[in-house]
TORPAMAR-445218 format. One record per atom (N, C-alpha, C): residue in one letter; x, y, z. Coordinates in pm, whole numbers, plus 50000, padded with zeros to 5 digits. Each point is the difference from the previous one (the first is absolute). Layout:
TORPAMAR-445218
aXYZ...
END
This chain:
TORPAMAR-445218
x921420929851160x499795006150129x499194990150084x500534993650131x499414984950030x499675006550135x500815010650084x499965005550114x499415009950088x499495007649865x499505016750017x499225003249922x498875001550011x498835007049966x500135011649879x501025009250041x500525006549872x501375007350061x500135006949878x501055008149982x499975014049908x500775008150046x499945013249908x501395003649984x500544999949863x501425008850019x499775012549990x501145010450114x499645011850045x500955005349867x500854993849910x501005005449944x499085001149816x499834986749974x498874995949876x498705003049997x499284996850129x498935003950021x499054992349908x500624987550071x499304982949927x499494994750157x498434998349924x499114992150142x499964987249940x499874990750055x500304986550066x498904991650048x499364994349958x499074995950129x499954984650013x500144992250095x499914985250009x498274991849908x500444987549901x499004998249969x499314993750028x500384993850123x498854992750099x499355010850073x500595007450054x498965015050060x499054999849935x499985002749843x499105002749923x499004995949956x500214985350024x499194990949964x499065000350118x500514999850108x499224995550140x499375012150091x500475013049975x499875014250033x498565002249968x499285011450091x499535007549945x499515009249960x498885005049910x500755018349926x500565009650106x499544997950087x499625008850114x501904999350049x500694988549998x500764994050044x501245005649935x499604996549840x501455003549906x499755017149999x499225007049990x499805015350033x501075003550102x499774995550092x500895004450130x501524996549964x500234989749941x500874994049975x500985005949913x499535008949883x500195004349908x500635015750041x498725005250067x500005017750085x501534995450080x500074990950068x501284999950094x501345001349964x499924989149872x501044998649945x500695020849928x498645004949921x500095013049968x500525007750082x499464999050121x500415011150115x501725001250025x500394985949979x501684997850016x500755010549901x499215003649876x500635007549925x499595015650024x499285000650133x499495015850069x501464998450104x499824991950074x500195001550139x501644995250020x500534994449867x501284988549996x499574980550071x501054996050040x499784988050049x499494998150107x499865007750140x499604997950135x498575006849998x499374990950129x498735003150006x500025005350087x499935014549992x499955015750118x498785000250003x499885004550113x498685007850050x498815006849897x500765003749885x499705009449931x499554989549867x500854987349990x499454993949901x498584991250109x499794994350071x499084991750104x499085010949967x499935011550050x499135009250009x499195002149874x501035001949867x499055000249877x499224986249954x500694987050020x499544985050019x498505004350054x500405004250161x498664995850028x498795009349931x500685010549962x498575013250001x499594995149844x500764991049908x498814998849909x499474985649986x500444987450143x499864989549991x499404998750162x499315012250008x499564998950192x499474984350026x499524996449908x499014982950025x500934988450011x500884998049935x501394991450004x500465003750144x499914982650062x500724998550094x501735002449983x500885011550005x501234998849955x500984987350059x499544994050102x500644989950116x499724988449883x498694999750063x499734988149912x500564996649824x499685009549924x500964999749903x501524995649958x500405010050067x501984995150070x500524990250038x499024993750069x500534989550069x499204986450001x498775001849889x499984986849992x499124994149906x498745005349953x499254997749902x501285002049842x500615008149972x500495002449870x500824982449988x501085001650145x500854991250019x499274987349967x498654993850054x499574987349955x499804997149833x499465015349968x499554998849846x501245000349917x501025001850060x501654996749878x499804983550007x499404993450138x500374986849997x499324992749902x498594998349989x499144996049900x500634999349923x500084985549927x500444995949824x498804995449955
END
């Protein structure tokens, strides 16, 4: 996994997680990371209102922007 931070199959219900994330993440980081991936197996694949909403209410301190779009993304890069 060279691209994405993680993965969850909604069918197996196999999590995934990139191991440069892991290395370079942190706790605070792979937590969120982890809860999100879970929620896919609440909510299915799209991020509704309803999944954002539970994101934020137990991750209120996580910038969700910032996350998404760019801190995770640098830490896949790190070798």
């Amino acid at each position: 996994m060279k691209k994405k931070v993680a993965s969850i199959s909604l069918i197996n219900k196999n999590l995934s997680i990139n191991k440069n994330f892991l290395e370079n993440a942190t706790s605070e980081e792979i937590k969120y990371v982890i809860f999100h991936e879970l929620l896919h197996l609440k909510y299915g694949i799209f991020h509704t209102p309803k999944f954002k909403s539970e994101l934020k209410k137990h991750f209120p301190e996580i910038d969700l922007n910032k996350i998404q779009e760019g801190r995770i993304k640098a830490l896949i890069k790190k070798t």
